[in-house]
C-alpha positions as CSV (number, residue, x, y, z in Angstrom):
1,X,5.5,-6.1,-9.7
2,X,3.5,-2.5,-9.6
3,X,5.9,0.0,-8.9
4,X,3.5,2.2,-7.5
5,X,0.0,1.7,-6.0
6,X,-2.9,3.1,-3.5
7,X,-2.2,1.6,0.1
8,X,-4.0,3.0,3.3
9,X,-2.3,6.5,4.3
10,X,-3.1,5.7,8.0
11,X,-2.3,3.0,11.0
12,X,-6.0,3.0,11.7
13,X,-9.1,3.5,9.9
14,X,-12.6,2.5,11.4
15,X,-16.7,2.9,10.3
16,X,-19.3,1.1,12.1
17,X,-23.3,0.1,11.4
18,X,-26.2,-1.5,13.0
19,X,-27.2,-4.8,10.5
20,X,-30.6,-6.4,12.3
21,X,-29.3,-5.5,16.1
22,X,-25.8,-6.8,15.1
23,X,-23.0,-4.2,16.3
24,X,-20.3,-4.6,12.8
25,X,-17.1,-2.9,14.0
26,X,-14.7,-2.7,10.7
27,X,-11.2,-1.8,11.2
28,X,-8.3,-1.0,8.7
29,X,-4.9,-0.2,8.7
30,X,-1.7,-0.8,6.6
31,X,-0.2,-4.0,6.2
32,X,3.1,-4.1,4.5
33,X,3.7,-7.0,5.2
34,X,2.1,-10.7,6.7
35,X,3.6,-10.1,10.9
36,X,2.4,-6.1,10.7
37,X,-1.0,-7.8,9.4
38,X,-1.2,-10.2,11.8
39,X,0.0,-7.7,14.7
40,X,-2.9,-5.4,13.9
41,X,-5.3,-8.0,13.6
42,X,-4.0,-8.9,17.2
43,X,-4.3,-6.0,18.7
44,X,-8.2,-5.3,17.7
45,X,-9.0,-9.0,19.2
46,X,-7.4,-7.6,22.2
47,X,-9.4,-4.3,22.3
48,X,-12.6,-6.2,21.7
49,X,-12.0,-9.4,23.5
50,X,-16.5,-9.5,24.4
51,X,-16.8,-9.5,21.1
52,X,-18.9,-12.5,19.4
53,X,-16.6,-12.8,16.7
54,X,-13.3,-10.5,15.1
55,X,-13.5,-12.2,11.6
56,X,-10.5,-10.4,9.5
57,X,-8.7,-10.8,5.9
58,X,-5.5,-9.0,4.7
59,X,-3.9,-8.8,1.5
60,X,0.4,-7.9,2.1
61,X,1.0,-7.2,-1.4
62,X,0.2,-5.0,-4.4
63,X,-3.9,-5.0,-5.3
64,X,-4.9,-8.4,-6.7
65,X,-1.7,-10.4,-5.4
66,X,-2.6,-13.4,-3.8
67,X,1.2,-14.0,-2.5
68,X,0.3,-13.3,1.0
69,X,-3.4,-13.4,2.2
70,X,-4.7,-14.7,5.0
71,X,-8.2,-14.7,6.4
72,X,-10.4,-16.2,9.5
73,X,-13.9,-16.5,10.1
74,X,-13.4,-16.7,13.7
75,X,-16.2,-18.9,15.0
76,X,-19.0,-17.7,11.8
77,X,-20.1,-20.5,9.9
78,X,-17.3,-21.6,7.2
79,X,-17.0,-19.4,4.2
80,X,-19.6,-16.6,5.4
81,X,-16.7,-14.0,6.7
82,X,-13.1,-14.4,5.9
83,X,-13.6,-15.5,2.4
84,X,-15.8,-12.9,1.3
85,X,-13.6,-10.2,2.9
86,X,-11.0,-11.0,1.4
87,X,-12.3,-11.0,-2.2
88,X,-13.7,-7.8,-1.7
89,X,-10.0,-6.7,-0.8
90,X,-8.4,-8.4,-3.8
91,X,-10.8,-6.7,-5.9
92,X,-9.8,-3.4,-4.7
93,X,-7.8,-0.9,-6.0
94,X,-5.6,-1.3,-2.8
95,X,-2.9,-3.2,-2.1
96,X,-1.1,-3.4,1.5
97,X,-4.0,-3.9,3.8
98,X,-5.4,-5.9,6.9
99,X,-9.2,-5.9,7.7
100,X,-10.9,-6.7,10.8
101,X,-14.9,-6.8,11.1
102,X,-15.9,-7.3,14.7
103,X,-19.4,-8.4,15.9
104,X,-21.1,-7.9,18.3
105,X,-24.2,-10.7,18.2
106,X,-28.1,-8.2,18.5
107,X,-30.3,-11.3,18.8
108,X,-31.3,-12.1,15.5
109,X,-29.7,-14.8,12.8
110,X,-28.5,-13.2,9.7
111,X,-28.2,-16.6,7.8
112,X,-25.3,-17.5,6.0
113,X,-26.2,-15.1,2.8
114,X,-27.0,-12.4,5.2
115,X,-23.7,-13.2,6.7
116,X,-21.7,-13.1,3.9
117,X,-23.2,-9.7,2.6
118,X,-22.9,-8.4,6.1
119,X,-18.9,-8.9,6.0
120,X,-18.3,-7.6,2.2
121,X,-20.7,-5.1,2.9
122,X,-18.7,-4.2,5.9
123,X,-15.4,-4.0,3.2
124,X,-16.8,-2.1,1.5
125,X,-17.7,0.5,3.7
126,X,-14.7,0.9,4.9
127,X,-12.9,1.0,1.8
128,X,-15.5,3.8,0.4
129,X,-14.4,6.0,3.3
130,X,-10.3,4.3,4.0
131,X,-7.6,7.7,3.4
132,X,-5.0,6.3,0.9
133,X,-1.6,7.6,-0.7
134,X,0.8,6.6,-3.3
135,X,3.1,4.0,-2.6
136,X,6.2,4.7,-4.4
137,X,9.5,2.7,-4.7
138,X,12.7,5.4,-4.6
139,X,16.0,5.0,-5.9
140,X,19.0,7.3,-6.1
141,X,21.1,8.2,-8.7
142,X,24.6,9.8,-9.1
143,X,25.6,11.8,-11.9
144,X,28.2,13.3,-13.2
145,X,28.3,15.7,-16.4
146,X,29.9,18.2,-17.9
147,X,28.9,22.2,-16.8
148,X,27.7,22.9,-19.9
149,X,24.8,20.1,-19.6
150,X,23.5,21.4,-16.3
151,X,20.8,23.5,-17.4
152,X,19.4,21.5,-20.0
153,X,19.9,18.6,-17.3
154,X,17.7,20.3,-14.6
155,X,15.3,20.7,-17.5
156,X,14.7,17.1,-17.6
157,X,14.2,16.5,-13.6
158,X,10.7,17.3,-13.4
159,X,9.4,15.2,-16.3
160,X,11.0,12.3,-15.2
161,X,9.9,13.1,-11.5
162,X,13.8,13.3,-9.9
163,X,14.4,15.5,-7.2
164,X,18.7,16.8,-6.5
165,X,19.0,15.2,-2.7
166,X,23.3,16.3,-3.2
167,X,25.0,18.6,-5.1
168,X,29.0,19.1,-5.8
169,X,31.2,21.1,-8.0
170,X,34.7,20.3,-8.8
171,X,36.1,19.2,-12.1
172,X,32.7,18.2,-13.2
173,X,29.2,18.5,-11.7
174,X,28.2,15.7,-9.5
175,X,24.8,15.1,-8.4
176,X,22.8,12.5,-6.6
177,X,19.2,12.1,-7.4
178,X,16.1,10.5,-6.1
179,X,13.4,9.5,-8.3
180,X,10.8,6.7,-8.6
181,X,12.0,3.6,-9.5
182,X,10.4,3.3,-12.9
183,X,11.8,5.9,-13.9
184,X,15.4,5.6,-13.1
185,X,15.8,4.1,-16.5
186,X,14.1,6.6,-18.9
187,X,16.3,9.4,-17.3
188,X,19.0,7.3,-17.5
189,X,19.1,7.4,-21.5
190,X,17.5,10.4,-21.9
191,X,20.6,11.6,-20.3
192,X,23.2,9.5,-22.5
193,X,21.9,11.1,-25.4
194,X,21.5,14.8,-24.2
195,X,25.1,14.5,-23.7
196,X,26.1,12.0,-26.4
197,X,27.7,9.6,-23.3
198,X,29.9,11.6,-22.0
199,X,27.6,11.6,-18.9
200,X,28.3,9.2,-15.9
201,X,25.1,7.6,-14.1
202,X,25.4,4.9,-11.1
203,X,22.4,3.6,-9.4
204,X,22.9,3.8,-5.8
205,X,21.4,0.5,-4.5
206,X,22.2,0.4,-1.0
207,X,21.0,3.8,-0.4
208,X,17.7,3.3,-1.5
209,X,14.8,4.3,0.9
């Protein structure tokens, strides 16, 4: 799996249009996983329970995983919503999100090709405009060297993107590091040979964040 990738850097992201009278309503937020998906999805049929239809989509995973997807076309003719917002999602350089396009009906038929550019259209919109961030995976890292490595060692932090979260000094140096998580391994033998293994390095599992 991606290590890192763009998800949505807020709970709640919304734009809205007029398409032939038709009131589209699309919603976004972060979904890490299928029940935050499904609770967001809840809670926007709640706010806009007069609505004709809340169709919605969500992708839980990294961009392009189809692991766990869902989608509804909530009462719009089969294959005109759901589907087509979600393969705008999958398509997207995005990964952990839930979508919600709500309708509210102006009077005039959209047909089902209308319908189906109306809901990617309304996707896409949003994702033109959605705030995202990095997602990164951290892990710490305890190490334990010799005095005379330190300076060369806090040479190497930056390049390998490691941050000191703990710092001790008794009979040798101790330190315990954060970093992400693909790079745990390259500093871990780019430190073995800096000191020809005399250098001690643990991965701290359980404390990961």
């Amino acid at each position: 799996m991606t290590a890192r990738y763009s998800i949505p850097d807020s709970s709640f992201h919304r734009v809205e249009e007029m398409i032939k009278k038709s009131r589209f309503i699309t919603t976004m937020a972060h979904a890490p996983s299928v029940e935050a998906a499904r609770e967001f999805i809840d809670r926007i049929r709640a706010e806009h329970p007069d609505a004709t239809h809340n169709c919605w989509a969500f992708q839980a995973g990294p961009p392009g995983s189809t692991a766990h997807v869902g989608m509804s076309d909530d009462g719009e003719p089969h294959g005109t919503a759901g589907r087509p917002m979600l393969n705008v999602l999958l398509h997207a350089p995005v990964g952990e999100i839930a979508c919600v396009v709500t309708r509210y009906f102006g009077g005039i038929k959209l047909g089902t090709g209308g319908l189906v550019r109306a809901y990617a259209g309304m996707v896409k919109v949003g994702l033109d405009t959605l705030p995202v961030r990095e997602r990164i995976v951290p892990v710490q890292m305890e190490v334990v060297l010799d005095y005379s490595a330190i300076t060369l060692f806090k040479r190497l932090l930056p390049e390998y993107e490691a941050v000191v979260l703990e710092e001790a000094f008794t009979v040798d140096a101790r330190y315990v590091l954060e970093m992400p998580e693909e790079r745990a391994e390259g500093l871990r033998l780019a430190l073995e040979e800096m000191t020809n293994g005399t250098v001690l390095v643990e991965l701290l599992q359980e404390e990961r964040a």
